[in-house]
NUVEX-433228 format. One record per atom (N, C-alpha, C): x, y, z; residue in one letter. Coordinates in steps of 0.001 Angstrom, whole numbers, padded with zeros to 6 digits, always signed. Layout:
NUVEX-433228
XYZA ...
***
This chain:
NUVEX-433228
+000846-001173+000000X +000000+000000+000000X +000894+001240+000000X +000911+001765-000814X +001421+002876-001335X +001147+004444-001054X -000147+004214-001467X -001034+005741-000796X -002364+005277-000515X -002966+006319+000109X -004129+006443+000782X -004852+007513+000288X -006215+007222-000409X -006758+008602-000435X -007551+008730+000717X -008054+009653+000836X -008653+010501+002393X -009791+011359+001522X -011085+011108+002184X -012318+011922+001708X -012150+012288+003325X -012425+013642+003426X -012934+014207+004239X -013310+015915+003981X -014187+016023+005242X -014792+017686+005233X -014036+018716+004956X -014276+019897+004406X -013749+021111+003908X -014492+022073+005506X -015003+021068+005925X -015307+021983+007675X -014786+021557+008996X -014649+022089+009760X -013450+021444+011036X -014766+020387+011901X -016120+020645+011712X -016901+019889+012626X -017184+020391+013695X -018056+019911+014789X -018762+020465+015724X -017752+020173+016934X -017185+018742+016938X -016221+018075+018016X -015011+018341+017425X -013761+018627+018350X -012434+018463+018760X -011844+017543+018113X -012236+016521+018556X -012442+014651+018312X -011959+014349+016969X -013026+015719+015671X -012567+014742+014299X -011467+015330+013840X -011155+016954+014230X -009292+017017+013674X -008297+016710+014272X -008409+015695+015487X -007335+014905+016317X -007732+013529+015480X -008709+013394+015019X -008529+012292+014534X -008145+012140+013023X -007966+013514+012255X -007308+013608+010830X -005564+013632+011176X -005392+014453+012450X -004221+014521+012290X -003323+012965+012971X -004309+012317+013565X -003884+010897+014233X -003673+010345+012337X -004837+010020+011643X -004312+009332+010856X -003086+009624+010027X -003288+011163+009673X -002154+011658+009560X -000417+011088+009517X -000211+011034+011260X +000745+010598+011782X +000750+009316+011539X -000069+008173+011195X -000080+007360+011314X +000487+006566+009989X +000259+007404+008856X +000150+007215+007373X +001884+006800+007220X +001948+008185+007583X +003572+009253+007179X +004689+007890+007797X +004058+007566+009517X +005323+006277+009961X +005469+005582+009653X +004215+004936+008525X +004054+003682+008003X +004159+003738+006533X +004618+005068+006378X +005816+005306+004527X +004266+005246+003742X +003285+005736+004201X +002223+005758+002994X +002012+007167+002919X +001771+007345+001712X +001352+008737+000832X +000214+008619+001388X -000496+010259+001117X -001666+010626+001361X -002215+011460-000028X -003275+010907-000590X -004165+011836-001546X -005528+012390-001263X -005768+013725-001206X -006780+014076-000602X -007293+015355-001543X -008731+016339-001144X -009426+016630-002397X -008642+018290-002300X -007278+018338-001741X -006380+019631-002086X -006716+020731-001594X -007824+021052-000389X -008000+022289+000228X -007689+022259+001309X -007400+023109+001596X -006425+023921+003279X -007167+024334+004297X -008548+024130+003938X -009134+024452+005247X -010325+023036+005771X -010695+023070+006741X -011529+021996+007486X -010789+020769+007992X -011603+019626+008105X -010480+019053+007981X -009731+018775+007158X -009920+018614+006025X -008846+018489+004990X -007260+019077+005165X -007713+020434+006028X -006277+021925+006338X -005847+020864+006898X -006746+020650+008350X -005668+019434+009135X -004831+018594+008969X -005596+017456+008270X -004839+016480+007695X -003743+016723+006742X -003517+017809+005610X -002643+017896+005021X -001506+018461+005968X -001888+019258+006750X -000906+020294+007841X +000105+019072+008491X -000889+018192+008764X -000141+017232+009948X +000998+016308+008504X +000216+016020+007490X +001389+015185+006888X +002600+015855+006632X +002405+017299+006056X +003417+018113+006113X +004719+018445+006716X +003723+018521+008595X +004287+018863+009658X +005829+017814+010036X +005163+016213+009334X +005835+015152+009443X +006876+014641+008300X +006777+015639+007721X +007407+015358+006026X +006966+013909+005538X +005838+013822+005547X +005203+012958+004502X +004957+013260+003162X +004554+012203+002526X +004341+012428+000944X +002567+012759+000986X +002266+014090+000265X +000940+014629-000309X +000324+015134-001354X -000528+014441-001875X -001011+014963-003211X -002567+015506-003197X -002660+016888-003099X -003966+017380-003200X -004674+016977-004733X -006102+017161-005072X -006695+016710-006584X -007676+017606-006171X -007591+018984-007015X -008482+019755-006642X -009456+020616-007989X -010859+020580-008093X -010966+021146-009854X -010767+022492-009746X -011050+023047-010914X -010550+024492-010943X -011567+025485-010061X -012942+024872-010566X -013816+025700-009631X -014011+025973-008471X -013330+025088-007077X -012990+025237-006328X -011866+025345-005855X -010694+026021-006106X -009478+026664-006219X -009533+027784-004565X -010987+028272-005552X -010765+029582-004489X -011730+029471-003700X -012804+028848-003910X -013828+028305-002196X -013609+027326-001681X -012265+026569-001665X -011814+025879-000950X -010766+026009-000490X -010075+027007-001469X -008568+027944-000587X -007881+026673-000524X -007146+026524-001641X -006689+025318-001682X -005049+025021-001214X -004610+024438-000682X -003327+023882+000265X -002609+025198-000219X -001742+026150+000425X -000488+026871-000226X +000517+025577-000066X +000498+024761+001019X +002107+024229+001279X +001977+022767+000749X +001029+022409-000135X +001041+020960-001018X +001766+021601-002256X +002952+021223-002255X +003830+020861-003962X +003592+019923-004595X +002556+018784-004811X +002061+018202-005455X +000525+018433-005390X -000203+019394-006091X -001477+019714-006256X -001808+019370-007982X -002875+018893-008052X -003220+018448-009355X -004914+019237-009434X -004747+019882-010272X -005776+021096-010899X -006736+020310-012057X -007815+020197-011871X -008566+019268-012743X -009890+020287-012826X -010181+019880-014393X -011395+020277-015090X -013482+020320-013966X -013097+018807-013340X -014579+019109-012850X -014293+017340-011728X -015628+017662-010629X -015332+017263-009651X -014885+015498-009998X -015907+015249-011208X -015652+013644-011862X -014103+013445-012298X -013722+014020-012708X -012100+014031-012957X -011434+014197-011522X -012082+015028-010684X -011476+014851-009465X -011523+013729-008667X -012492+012829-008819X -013008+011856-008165X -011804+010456-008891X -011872+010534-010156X -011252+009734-011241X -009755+009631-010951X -008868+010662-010970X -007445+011382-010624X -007228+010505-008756X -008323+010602-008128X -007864+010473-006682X -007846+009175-006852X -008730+008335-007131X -009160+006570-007625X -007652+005875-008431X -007448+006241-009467X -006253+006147-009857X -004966+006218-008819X -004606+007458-008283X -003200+007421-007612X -003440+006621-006399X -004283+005819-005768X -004684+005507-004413X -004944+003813-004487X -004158+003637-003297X -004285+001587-002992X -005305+001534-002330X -006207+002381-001486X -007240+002477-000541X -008061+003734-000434X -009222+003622+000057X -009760+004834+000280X -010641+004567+002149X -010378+005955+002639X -010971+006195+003809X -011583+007237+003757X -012333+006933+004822X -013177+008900+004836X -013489+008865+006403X -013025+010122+006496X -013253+010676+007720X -014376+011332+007918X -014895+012366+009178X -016094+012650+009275X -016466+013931+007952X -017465+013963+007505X -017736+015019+006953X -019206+015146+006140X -019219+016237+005319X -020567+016279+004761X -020499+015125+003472X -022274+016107+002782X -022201+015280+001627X -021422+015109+000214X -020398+015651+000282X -019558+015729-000534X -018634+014640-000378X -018219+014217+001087X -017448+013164+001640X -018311+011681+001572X -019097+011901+001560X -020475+010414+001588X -020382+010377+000286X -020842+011730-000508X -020929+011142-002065X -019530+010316-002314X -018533+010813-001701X -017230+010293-002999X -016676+009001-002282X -016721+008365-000865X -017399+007274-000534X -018010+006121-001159X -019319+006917-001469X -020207+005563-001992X -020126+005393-003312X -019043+006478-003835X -018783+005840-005116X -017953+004943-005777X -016851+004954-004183X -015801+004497-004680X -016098+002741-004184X -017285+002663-002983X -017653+001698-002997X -018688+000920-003485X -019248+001515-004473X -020037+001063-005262X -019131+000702-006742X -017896+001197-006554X -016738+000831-008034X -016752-000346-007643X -016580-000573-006317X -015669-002323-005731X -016898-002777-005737X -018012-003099-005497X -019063-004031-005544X -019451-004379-007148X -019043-003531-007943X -019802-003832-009605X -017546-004445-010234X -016725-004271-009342X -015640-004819-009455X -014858-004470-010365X -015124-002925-010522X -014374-002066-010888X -012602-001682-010699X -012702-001737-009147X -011139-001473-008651X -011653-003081-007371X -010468-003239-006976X -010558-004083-005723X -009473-003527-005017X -009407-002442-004468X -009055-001529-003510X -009703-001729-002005X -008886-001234-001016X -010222-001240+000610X -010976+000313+000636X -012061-000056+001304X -012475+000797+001718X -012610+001475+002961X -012580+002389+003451X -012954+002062+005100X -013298+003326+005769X -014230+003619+006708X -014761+004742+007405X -014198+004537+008824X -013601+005996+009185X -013385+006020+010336X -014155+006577+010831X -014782+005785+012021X -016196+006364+012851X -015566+007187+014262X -015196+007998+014083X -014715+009335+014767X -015822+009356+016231X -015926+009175+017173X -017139+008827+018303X -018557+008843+017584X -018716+007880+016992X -019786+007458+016200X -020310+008038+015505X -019762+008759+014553X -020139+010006+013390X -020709+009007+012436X -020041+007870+012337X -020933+006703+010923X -021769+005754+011556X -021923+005863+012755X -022654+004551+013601X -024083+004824+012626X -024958+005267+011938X -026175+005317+011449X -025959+005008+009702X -024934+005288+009652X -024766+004890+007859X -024319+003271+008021X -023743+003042+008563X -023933+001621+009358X -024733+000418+009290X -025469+001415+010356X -026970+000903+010136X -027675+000489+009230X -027502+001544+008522X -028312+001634+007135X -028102+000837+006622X -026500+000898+006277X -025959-000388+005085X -026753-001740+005775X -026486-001572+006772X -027086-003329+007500X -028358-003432+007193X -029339-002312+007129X -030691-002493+006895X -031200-003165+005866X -029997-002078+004527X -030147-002542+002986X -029774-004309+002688X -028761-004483+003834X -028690-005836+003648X -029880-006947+004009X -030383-006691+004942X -031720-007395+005601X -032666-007183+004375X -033201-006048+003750X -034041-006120+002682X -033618-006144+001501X -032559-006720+001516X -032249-007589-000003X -031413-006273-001203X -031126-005312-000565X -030812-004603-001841X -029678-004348-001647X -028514-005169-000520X -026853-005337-000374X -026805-006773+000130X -025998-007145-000762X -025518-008576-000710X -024158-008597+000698X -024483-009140+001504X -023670-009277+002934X -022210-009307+002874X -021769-009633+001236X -020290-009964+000732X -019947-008341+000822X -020998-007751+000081X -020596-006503-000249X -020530-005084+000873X -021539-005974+001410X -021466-004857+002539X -020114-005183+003693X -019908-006201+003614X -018861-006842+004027X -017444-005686+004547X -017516-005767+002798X -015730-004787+002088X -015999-003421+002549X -016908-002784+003310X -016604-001679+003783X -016077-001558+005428X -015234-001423+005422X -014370-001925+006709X -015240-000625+007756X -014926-000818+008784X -015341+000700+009416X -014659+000296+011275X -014076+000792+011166X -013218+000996+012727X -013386+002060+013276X -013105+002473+014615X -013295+003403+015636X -011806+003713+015693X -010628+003316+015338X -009113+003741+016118X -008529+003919+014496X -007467+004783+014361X -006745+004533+012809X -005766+003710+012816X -005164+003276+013860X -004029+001975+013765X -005021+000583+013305X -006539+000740+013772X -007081-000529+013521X -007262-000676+011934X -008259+000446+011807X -007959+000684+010643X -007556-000198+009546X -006076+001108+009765X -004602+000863+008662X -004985-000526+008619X -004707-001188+010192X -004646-002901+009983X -005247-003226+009425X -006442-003539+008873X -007756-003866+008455X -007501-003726+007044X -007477-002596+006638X -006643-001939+005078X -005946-002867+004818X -004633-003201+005173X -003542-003730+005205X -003836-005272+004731X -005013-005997+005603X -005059-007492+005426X -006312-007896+004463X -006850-006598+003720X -007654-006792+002857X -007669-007911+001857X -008516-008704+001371X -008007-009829+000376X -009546-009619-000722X -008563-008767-001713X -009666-008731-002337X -010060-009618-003503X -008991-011033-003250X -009521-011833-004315X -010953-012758-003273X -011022-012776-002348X -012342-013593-001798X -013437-012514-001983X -013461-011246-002635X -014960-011019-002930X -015177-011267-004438X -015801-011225-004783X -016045-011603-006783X -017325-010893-006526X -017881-009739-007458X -018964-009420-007705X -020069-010351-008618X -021266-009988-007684X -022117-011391-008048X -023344-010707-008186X -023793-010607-009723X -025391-009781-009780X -026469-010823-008972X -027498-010361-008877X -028508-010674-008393X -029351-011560-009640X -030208-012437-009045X -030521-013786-010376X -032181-012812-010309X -032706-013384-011283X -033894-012858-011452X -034736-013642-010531X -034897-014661-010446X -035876-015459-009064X -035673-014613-007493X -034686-013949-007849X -034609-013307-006480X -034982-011934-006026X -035417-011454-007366X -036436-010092-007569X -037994-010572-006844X 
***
């Protein structure tokens, strides 16, 4: 594992909790020689997390489109920033340079780019990890959910499976780390089962 992309908020959050916990993974990335790719703005958490890889001389690559340049006030101190046409190229650019994806707490911008990247691995697109860090239970209800969708038939238990989700970032990483993504195989749904 090489790099890590990081979805997270362009806002610092209501709790303390989630930019100790950007800059924990942070630290955590940088000791363990993994790059960080993230969506290239300097403020929320995103500021954090890039600040802290920085702080540590880690490797960082912001992916930021042009239109948000300037309402996202994007990293001054990332020397690897990549300037892209529109947010799908941004989404595309981060997918590419990245062995994994996590997301930390944040809005819907962080959920959207999430469930896209885990909806790539269920139709078996990339076989990359996925994984949410539940920051004092910021994902405990998306969770849920997924578990719900599984009970009424519209997530297959394999799939809901591959979305890892830990409470600590050393667990995490681990989790990342021992991923085996040849035991999932994407498997459509048969028509008797409509």
């Amino acid at each position: 594992m090489r790099r890590v992309c990081v979805f997270c908020g362009s806002s610092p959050g209501a709790r303390p909790a989630y930019a100790e916990a950007a800059e924990e993974l942070a630290a955590l990335l940088v000791a363990n020689g993994i790059g960080v790719v993230y969506g290239g703005g300097g403020v929320g958490l995103m500021g954090r997390l890039a600040d802290a890889v920085l702080a540590q001389g880690g490797e960082i690559t912001g992916v930021i489109p042009d239109a948000l340049v300037d309402r996202e006030i994007g990293h001054p101190g990332v020397r690897d920033m990549r300037t892209v046409g529109s947010m799908h190229e941004r989404k595309a650019l981060m997918a590419e340079l990245s062995d994994a994806f996590v997301a930390l707490p944040g809005g819907i911008g962080t959920l959207e780019e999430l469930v896209e990247v885990f909806t790539w691995s269920q139709l078996g697109l990339h076989r990359k990890p996925c994984g949410l860090l539940d920051v004092e239970g910021y994902y405990e209800e998306l969770a849920a959910f997924l578990d719900h969708a599984v009970r009424e038939r519209f997530l297959r238990e394999e799939h809901r499976s591959t979305l890892i989700v830990e409470r600590e970032p050393a667990a995490l990483l681990e989790r990342l780390r021992a991923y085996e993504p040849e035991a999932i195989q994407p498997k459509w749904i048969d028509r008797d089962e409509t």
